[in-house]
N, C-alpha and C positions, 0 to 999 in steps of 0.2 A: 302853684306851689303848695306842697302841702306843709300842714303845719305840724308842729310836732305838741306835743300835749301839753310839754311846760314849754314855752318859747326862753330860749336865753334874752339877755336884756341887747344883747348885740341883733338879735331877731325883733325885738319890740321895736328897738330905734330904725333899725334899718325900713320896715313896716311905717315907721312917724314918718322917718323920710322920702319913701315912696309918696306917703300923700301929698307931702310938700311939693315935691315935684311933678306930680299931676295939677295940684292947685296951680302952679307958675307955665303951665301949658293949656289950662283949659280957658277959653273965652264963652262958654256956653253959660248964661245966670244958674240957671236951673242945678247943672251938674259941678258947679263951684259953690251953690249953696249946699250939694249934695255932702262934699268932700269937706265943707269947711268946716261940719257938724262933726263929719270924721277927724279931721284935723286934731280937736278937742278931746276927741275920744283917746284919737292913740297919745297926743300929749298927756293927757293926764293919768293913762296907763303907766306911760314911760316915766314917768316923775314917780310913780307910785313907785316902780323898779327903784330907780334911783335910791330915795330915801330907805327902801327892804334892801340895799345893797352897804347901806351905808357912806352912799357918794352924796356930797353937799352940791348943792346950786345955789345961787344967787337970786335966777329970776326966772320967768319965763323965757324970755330969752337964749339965758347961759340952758338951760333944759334943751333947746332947740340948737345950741351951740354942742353942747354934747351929743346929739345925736347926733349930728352930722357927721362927729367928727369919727362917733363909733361905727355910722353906717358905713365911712369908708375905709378903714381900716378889714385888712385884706380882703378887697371887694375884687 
């Protein structure tokens, strides 16, 4: 995939949610410690969207609740 230079925040989350879903298939330690670092990465990208967008969250959580929800909106 290529990326485009400014990602929309619908590109950020969908990219959070990919990791998520690599983490809930992989069983290798190695390549889950790999991802979980990334995990962090992209959520804390995606919250930084968030709050430069003006969208409130709650928690962690609801941050990981909102991407999902944007990842799959017209997927």
């Amino acid at each position: 995939m290529r990326r485009r230079p400014n990602p929309t925040l619908r590109d950020v989350a969908r990219s959070y949610v990919n990791i998520i879903e690599q983490i809930e298939r992989t069983s290798d330690p190695e390549e889950l410690h790999r991802l979980e670092e990334q995990r962090v990465v992209w959520h804390n990208r995606f919250a930084d969207r968030l709050r430069q967008a003006g969208i409130p969250y709650r928690d962690r959580e609801h941050v990981t609740q909102i991407a999902v929800r944007m990842a799959g909106e017209d997927a």
